[in-house]
mmCIF file of the N, C-alpha and C atoms, coordinates in Angstrom:
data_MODEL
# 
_entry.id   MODEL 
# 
loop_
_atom_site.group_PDB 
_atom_site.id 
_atom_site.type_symbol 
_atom_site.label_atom_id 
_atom_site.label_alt_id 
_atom_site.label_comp_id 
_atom_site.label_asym_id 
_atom_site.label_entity_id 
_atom_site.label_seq_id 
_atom_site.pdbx_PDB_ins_code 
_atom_site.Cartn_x 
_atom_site.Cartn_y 
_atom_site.Cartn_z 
_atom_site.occupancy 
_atom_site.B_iso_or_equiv 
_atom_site.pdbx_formal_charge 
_atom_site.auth_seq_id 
_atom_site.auth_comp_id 
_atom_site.auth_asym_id 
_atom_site.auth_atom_id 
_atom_site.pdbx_PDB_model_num 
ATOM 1   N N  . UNK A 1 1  ? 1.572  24.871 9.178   1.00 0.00 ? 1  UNK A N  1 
ATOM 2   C CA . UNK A 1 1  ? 2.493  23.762 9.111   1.00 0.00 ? 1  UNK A CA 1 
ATOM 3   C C  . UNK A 1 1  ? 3.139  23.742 7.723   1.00 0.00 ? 1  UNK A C  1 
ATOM 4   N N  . UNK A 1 2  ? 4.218  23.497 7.399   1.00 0.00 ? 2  UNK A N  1 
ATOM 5   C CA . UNK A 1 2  ? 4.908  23.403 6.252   1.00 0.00 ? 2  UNK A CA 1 
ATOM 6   C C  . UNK A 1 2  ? 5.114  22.018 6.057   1.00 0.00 ? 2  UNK A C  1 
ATOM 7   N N  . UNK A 1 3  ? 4.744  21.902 4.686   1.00 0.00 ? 3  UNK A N  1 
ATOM 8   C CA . UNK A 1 3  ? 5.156  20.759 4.254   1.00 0.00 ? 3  UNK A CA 1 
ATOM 9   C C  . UNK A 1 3  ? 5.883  20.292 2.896   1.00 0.00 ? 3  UNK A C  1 
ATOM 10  N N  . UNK A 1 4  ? 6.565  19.327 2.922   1.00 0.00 ? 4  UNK A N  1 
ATOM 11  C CA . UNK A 1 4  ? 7.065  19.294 1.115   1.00 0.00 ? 4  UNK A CA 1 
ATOM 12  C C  . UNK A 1 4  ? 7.041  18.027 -0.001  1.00 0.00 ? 4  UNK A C  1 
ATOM 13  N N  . UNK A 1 5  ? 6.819  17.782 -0.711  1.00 0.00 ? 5  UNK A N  1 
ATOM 14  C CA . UNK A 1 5  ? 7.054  16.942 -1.475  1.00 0.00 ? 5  UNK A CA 1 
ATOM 15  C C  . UNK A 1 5  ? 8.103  16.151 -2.148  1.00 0.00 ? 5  UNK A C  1 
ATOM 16  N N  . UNK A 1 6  ? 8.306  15.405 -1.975  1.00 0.00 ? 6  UNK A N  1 
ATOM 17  C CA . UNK A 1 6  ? 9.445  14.214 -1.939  1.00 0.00 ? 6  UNK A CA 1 
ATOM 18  C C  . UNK A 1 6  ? 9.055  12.709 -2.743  1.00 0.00 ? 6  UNK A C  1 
ATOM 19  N N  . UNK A 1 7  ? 9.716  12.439 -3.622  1.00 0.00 ? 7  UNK A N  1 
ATOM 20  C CA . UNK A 1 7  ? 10.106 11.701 -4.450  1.00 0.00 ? 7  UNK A CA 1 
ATOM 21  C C  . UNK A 1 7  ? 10.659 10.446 -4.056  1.00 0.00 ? 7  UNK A C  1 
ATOM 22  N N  . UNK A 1 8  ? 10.710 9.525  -4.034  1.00 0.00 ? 8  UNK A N  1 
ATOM 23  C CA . UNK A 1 8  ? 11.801 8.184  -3.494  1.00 0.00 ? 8  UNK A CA 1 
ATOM 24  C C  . UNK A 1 8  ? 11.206 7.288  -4.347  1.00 0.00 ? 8  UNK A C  1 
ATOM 25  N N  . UNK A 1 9  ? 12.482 6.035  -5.105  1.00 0.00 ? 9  UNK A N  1 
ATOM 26  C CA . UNK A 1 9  ? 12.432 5.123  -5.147  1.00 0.00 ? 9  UNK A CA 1 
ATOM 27  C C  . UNK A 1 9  ? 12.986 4.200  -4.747  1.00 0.00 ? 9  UNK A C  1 
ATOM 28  N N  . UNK A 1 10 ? 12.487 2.835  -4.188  1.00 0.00 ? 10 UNK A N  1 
ATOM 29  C CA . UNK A 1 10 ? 13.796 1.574  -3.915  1.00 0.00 ? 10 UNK A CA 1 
ATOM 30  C C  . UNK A 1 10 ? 13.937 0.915  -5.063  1.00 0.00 ? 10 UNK A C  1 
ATOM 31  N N  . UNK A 1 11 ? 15.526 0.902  -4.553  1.00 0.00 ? 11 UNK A N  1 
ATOM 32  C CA . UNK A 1 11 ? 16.178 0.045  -5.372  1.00 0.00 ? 11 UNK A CA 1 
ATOM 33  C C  . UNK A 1 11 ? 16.852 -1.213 -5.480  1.00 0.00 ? 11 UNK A C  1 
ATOM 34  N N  . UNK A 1 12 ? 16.944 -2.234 -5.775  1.00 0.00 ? 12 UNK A N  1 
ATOM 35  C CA . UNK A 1 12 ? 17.689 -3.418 -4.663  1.00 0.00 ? 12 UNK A CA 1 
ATOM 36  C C  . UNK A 1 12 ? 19.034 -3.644 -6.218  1.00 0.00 ? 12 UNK A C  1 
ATOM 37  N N  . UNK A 1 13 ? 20.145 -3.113 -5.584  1.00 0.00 ? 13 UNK A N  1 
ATOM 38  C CA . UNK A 1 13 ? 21.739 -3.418 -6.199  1.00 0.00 ? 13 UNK A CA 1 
ATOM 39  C C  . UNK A 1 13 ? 21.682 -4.682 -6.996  1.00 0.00 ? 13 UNK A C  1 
ATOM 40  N N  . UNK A 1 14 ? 21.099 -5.472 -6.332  1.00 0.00 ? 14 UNK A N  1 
ATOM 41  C CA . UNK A 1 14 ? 21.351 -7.145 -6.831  1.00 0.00 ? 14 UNK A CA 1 
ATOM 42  C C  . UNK A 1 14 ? 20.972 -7.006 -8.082  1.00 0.00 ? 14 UNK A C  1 
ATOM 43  N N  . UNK A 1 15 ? 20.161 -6.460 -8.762  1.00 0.00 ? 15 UNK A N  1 
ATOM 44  C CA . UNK A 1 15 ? 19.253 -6.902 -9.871  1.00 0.00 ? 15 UNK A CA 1 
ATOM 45  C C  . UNK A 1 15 ? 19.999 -5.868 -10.803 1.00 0.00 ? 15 UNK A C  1 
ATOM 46  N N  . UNK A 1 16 ? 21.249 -4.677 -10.509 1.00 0.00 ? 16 UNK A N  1 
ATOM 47  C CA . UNK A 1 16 ? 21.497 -3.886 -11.669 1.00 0.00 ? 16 UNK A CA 1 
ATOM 48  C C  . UNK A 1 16 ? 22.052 -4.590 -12.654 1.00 0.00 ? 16 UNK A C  1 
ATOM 49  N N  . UNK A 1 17 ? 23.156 -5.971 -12.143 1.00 0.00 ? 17 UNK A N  1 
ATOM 50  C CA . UNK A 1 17 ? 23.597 -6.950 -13.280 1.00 0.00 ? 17 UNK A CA 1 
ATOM 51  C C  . UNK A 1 17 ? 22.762 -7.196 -14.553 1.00 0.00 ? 17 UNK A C  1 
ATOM 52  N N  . UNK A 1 18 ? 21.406 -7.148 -14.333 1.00 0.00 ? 18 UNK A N  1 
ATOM 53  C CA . UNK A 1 18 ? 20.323 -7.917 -15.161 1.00 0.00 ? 18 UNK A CA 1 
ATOM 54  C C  . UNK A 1 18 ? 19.860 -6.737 -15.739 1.00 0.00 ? 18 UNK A C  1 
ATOM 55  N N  . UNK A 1 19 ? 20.229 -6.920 -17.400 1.00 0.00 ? 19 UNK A N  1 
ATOM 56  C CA . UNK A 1 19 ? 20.162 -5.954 -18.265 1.00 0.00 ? 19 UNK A CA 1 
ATOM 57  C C  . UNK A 1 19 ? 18.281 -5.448 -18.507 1.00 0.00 ? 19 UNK A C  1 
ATOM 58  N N  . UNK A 1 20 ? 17.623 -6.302 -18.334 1.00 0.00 ? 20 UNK A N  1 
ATOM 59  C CA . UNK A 1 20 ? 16.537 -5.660 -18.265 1.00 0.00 ? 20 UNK A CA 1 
ATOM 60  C C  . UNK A 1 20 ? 15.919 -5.021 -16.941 1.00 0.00 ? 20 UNK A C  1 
ATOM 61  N N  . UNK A 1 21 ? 16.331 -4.973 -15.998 1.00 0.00 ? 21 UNK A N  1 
ATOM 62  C CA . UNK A 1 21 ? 15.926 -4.234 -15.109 1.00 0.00 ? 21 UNK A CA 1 
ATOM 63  C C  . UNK A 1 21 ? 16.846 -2.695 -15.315 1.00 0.00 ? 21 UNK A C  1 
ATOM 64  N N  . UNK A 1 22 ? 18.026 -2.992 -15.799 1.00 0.00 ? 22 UNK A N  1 
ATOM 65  C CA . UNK A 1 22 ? 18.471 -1.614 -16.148 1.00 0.00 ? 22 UNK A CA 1 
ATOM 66  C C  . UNK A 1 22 ? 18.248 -0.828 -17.059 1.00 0.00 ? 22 UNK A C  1 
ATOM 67  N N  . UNK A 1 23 ? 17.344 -1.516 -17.984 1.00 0.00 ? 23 UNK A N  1 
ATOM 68  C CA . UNK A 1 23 ? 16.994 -0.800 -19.482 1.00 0.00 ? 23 UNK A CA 1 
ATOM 69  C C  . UNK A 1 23 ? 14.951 -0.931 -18.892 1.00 0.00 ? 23 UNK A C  1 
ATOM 70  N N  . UNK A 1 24 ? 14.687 -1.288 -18.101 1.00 0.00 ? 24 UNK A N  1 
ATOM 71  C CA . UNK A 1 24 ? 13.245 -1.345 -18.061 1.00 0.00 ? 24 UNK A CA 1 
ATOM 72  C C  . UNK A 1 24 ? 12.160 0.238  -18.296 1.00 0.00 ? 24 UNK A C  1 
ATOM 73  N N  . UNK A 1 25 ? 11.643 0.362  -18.484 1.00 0.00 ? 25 UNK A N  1 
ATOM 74  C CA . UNK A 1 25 ? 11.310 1.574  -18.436 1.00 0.00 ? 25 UNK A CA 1 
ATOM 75  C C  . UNK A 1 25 ? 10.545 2.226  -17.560 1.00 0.00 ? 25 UNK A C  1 
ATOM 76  N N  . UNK A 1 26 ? 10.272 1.499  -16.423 1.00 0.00 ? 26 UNK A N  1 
ATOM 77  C CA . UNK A 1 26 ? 9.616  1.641  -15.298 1.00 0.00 ? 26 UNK A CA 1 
ATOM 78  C C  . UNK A 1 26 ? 10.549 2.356  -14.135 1.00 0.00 ? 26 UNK A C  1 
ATOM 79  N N  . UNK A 1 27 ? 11.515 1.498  -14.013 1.00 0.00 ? 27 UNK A N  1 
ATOM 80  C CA . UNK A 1 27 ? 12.779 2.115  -13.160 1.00 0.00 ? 27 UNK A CA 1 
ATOM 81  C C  . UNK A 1 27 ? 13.389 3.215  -13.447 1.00 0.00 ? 27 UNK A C  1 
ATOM 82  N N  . UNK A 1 28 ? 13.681 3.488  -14.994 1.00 0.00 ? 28 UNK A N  1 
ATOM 83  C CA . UNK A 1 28 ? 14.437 4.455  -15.724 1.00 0.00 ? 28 UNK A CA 1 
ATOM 84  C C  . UNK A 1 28 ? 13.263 5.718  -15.292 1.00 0.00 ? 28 UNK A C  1 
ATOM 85  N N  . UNK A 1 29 ? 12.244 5.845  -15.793 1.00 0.00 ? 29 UNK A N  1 
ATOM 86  C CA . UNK A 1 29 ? 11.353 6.664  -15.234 1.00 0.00 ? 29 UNK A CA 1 
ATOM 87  C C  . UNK A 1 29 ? 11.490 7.151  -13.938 1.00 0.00 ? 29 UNK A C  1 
ATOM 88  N N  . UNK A 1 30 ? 10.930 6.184  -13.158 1.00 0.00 ? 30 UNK A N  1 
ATOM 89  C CA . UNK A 1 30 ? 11.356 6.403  -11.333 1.00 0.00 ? 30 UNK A CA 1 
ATOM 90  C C  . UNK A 1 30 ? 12.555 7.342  -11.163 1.00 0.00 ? 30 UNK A C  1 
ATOM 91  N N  . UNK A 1 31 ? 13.700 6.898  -11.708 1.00 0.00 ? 31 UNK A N  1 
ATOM 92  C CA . UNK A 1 31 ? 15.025 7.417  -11.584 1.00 0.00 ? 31 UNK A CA 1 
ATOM 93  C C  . UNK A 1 31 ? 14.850 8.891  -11.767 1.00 0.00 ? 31 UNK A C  1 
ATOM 94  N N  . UNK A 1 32 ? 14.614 8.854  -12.749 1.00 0.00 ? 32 UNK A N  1 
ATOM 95  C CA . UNK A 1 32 ? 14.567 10.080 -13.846 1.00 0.00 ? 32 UNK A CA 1 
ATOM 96  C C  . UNK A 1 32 ? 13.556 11.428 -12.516 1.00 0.00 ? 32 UNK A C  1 
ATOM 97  N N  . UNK A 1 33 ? 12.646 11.042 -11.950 1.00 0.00 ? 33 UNK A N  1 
ATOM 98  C CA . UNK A 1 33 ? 12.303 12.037 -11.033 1.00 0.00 ? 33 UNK A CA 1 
ATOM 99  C C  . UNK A 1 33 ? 12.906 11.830 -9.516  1.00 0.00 ? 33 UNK A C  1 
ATOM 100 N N  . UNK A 1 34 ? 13.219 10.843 -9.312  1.00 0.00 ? 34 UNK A N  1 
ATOM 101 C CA . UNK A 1 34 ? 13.437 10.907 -7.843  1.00 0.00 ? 34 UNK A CA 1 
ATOM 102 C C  . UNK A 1 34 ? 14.138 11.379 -7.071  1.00 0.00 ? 34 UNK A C  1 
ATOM 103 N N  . UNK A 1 35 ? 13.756 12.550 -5.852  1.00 0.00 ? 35 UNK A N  1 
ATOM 104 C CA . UNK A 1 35 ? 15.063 12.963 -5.129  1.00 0.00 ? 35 UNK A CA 1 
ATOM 105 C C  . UNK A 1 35 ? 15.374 12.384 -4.038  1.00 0.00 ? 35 UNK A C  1 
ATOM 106 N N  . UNK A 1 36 ? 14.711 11.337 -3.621  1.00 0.00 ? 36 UNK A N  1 
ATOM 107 C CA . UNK A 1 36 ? 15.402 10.016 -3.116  1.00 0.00 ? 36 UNK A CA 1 
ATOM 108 C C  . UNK A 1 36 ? 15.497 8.762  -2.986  1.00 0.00 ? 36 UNK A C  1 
ATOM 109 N N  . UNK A 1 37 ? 17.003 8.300  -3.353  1.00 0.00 ? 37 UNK A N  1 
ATOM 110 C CA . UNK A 1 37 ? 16.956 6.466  -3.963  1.00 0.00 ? 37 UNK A CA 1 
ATOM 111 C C  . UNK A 1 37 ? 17.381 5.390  -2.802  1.00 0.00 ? 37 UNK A C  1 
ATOM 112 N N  . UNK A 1 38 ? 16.287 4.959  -2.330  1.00 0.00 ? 38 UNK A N  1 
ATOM 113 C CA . UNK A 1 38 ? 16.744 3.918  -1.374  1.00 0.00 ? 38 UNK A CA 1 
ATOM 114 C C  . UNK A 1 38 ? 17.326 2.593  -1.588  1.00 0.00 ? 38 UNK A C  1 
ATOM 115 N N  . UNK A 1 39 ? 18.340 2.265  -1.392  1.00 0.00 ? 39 UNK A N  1 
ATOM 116 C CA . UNK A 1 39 ? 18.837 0.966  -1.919  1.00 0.00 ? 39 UNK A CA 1 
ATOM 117 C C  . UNK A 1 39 ? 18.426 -0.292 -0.577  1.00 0.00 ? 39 UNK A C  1 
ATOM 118 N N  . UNK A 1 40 ? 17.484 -0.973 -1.356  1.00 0.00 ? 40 UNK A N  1 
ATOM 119 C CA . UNK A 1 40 ? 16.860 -1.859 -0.615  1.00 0.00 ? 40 UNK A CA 1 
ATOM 120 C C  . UNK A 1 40 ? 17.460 -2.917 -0.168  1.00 0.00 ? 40 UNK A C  1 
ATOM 121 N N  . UNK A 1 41 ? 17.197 -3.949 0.375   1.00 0.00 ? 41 UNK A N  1 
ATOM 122 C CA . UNK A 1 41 ? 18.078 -4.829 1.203   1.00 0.00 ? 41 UNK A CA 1 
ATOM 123 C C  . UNK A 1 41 ? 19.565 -4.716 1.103   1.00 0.00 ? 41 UNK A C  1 
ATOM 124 N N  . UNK A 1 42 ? 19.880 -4.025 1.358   1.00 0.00 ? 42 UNK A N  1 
ATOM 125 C CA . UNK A 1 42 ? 21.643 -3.688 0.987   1.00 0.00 ? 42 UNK A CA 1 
ATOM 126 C C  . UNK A 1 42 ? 22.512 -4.692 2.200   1.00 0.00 ? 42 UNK A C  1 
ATOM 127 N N  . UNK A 1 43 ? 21.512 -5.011 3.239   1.00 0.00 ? 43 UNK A N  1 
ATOM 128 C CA . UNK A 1 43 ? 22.783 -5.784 3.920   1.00 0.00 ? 43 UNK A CA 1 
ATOM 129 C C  . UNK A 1 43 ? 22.788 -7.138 3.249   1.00 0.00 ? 43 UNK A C  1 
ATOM 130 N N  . UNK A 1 44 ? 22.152 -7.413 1.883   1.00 0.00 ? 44 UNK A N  1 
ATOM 131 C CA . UNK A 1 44 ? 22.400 -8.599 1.714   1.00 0.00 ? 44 UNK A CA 1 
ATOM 132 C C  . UNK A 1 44 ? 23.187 -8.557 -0.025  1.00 0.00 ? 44 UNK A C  1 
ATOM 133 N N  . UNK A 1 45 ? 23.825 -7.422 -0.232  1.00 0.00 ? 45 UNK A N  1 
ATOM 134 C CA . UNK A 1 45 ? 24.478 -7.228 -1.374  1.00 0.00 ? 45 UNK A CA 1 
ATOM 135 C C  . UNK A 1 45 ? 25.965 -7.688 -1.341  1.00 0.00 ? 45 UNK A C  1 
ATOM 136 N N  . UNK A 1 46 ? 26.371 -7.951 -2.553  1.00 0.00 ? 46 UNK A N  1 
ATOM 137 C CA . UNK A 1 46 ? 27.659 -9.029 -2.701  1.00 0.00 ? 46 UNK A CA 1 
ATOM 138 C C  . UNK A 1 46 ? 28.684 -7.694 -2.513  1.00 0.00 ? 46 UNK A C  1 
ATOM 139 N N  . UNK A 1 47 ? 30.177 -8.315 -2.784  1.00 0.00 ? 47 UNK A N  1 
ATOM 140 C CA . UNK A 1 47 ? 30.883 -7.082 -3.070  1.00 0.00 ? 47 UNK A CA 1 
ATOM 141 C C  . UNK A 1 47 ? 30.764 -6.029 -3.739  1.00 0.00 ? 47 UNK A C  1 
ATOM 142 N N  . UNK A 1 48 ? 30.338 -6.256 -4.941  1.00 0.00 ? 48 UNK A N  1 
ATOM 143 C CA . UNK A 1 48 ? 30.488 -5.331 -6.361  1.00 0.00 ? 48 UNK A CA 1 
ATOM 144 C C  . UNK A 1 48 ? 29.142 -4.362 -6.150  1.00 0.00 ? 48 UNK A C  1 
ATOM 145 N N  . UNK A 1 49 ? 28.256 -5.064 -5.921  1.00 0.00 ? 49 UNK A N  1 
ATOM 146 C CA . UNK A 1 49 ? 26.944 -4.417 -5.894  1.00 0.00 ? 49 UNK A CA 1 
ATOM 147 C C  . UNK A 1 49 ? 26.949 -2.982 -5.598  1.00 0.00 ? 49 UNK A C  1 
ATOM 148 N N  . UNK A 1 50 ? 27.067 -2.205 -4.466  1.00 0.00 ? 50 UNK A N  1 
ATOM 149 C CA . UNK A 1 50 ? 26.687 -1.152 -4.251  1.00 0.00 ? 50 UNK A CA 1 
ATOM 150 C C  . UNK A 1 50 ? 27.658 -0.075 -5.365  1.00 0.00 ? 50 UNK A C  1 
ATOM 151 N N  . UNK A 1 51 ? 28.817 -1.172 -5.598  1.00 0.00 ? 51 UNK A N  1 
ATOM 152 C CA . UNK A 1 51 ? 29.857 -0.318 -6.744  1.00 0.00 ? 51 UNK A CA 1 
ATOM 153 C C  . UNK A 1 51 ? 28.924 0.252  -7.583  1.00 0.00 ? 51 UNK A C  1 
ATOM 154 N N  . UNK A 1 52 ? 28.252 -1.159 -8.276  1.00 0.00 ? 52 UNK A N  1 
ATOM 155 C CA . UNK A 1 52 ? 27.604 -1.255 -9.160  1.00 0.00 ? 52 UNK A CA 1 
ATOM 156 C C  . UNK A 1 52 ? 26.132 -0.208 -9.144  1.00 0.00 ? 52 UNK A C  1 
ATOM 157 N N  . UNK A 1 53 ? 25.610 -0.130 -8.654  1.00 0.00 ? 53 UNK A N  1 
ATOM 158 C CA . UNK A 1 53 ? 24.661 0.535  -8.547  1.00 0.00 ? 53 UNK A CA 1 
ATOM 159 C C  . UNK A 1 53 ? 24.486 1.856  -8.313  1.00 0.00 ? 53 UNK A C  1 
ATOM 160 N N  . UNK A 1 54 ? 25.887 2.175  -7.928  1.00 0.00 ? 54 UNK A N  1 
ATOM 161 C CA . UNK A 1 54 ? 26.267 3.780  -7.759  1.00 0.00 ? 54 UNK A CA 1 
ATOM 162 C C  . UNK A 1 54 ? 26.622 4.214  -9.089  1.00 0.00 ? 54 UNK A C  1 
ATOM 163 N N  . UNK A 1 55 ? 27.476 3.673  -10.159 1.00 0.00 ? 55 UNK A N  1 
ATOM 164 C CA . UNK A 1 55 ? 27.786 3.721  -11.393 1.00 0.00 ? 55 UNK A CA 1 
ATOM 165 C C  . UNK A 1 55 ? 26.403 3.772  -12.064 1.00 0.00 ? 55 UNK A C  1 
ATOM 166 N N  . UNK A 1 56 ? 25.837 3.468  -11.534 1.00 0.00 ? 56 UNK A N  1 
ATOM 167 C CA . UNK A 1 56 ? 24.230 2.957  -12.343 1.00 0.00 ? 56 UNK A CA 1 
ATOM 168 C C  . UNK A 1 56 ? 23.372 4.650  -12.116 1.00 0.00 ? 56 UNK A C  1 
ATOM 169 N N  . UNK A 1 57 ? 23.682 4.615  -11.050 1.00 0.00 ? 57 UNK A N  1 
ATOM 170 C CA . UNK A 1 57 ? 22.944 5.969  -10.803 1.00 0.00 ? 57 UNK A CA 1 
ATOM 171 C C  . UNK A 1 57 ? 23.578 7.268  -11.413 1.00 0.00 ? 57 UNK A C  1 
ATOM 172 N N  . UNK A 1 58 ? 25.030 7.099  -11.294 1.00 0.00 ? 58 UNK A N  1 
ATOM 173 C CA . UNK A 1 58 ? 25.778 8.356  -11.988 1.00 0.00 ? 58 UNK A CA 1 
ATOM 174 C C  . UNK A 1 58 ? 25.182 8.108  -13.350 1.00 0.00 ? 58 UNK A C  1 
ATOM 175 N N  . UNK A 1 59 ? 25.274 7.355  -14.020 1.00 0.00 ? 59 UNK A N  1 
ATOM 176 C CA . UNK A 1 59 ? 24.786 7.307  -15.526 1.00 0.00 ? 59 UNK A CA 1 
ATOM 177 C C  . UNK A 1 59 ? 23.397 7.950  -15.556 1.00 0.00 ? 59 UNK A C  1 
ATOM 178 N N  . UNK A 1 60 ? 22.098 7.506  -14.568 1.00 0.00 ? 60 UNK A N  1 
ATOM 179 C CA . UNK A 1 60 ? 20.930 8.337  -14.853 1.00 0.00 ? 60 UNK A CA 1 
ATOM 180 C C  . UNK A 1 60 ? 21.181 9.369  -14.649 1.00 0.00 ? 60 UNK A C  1 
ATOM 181 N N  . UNK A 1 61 ? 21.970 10.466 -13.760 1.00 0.00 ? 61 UNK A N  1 
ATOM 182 C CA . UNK A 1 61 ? 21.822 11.551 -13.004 1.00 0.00 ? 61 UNK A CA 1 
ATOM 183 C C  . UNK A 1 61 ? 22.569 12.271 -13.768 1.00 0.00 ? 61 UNK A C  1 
ATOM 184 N N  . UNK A 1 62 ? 23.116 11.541 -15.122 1.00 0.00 ? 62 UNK A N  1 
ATOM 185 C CA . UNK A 1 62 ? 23.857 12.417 -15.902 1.00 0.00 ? 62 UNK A CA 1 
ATOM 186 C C  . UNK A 1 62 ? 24.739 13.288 -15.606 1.00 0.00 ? 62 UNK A C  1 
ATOM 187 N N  . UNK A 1 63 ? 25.759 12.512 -14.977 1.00 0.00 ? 63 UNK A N  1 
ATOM 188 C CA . UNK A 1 63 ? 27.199 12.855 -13.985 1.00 0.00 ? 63 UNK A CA 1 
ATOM 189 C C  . UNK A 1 63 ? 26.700 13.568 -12.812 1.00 0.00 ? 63 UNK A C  1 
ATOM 190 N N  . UNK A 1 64 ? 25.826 13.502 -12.372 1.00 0.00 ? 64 UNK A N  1 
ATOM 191 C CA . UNK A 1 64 ? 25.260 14.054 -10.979 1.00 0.00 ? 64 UNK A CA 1 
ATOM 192 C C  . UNK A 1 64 ? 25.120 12.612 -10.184 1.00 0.00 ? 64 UNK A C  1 
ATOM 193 N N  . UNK A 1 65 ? 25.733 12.061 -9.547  1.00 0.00 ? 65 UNK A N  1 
ATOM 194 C CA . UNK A 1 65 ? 25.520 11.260 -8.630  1.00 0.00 ? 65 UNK A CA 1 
ATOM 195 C C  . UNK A 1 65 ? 24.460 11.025 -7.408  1.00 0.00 ? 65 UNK A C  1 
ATOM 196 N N  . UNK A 1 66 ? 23.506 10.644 -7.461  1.00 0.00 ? 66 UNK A N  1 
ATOM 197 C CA . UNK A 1 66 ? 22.053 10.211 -6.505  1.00 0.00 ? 66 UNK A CA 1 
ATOM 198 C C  . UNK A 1 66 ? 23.185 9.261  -5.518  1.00 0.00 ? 66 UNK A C  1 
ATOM 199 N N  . UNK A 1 67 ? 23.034 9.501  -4.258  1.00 0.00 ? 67 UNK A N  1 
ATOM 200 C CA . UNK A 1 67 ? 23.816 8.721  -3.566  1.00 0.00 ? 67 UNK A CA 1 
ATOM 201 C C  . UNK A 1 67 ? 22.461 8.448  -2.744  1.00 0.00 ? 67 UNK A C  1 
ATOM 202 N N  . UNK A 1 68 ? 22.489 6.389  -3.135  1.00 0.00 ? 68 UNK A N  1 
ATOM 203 C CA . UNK A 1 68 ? 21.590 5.978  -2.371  1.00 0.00 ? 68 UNK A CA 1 
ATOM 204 C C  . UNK A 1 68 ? 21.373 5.939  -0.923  1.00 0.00 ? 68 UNK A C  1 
ATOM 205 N N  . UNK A 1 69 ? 20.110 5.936  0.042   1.00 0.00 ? 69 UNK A N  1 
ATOM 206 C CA . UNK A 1 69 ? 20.351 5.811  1.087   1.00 0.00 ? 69 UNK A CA 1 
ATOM 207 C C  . UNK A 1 69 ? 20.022 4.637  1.549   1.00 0.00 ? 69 UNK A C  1 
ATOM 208 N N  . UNK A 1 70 ? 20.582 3.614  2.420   1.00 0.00 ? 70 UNK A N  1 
ATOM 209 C CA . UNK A 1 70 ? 20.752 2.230  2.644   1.00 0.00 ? 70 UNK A CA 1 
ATOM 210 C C  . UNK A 1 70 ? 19.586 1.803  3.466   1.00 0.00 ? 70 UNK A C  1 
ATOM 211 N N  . UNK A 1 71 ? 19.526 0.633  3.424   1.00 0.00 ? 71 UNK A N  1 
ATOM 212 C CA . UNK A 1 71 ? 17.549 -0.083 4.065   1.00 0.00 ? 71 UNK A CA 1 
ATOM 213 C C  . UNK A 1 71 ? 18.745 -1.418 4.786   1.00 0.00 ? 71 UNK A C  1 
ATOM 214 N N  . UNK A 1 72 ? 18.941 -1.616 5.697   1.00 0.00 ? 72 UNK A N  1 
ATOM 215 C CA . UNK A 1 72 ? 19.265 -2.216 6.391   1.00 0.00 ? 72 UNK A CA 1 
ATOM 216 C C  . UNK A 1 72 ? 19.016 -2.755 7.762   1.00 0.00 ? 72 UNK A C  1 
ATOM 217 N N  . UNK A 1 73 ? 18.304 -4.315 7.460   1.00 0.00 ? 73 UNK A N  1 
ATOM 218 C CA . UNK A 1 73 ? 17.308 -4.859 8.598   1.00 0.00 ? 73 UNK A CA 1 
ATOM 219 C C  . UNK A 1 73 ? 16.161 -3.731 8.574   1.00 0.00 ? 73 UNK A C  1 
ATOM 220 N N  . UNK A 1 74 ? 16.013 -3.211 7.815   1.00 0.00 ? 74 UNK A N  1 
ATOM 221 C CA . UNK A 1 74 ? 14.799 -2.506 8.375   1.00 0.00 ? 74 UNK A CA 1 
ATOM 222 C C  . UNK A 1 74 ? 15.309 -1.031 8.341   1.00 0.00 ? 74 UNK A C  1 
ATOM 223 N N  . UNK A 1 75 ? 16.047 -0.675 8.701   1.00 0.00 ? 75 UNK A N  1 
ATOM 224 C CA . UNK A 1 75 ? 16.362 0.292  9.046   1.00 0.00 ? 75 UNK A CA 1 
ATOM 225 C C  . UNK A 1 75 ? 17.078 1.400  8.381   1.00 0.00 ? 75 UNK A C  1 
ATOM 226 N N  . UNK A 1 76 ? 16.556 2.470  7.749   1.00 0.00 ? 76 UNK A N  1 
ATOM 227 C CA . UNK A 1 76 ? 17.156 3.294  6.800   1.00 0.00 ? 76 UNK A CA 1 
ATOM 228 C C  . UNK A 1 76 ? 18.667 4.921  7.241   1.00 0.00 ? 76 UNK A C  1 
ATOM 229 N N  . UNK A 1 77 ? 19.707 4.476  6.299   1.00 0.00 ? 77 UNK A N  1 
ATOM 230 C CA . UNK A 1 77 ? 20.555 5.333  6.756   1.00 0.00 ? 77 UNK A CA 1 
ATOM 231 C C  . UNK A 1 77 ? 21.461 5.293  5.704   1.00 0.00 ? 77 UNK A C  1 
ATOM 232 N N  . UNK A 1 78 ? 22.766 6.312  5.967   1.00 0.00 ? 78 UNK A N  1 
ATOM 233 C CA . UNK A 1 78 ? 23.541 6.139  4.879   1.00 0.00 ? 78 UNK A CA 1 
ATOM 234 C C  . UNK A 1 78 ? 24.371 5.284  4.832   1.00 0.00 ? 78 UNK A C  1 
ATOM 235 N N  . UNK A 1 79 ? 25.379 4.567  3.664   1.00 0.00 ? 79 UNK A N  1 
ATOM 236 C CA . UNK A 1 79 ? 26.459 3.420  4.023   1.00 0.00 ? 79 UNK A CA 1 
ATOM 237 C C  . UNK A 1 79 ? 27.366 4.096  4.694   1.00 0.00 ? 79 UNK A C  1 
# 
């Protein structure tokens, strides 16, 4: 059987506004290995948010863009 190892963190958009969750060093870490970023309750994000949080991720990925994958009702997929 083959198997592989995989990385993920969630993320919830709402909270990138709030400068310490973006400078925390817990998240920044997470980021820093993960090869996949789930953006958590996303059906309940404002307009700007997912803007926001994609900008957020290009900045960790150091112009490599992590394109989150969406948690909606439950249910995970892309936007």
């Amino acid at each position: 059987m083959d198997t592989f190892d995989l990385i993920s963190t969630l993320v919830d958009a709402g909270c990138i506004e709030d400068e310490r969750y973006r400078r925390g060093e817990t998240i920044c870490q997470q980021l820093a290995v993960a090869d996949l970023v789930v953006a958590n309750k996303s059906d309940l994000y404002g307009p700007q948010d997912l803007g926001n949080l994609r900008c957020f991720l290009l900045f960790w990925g150091n112009g490599k863009e992590k394109l989150p994958q969406m948690i909606k009702q439950g249910r995970i997929g892309s936007d």
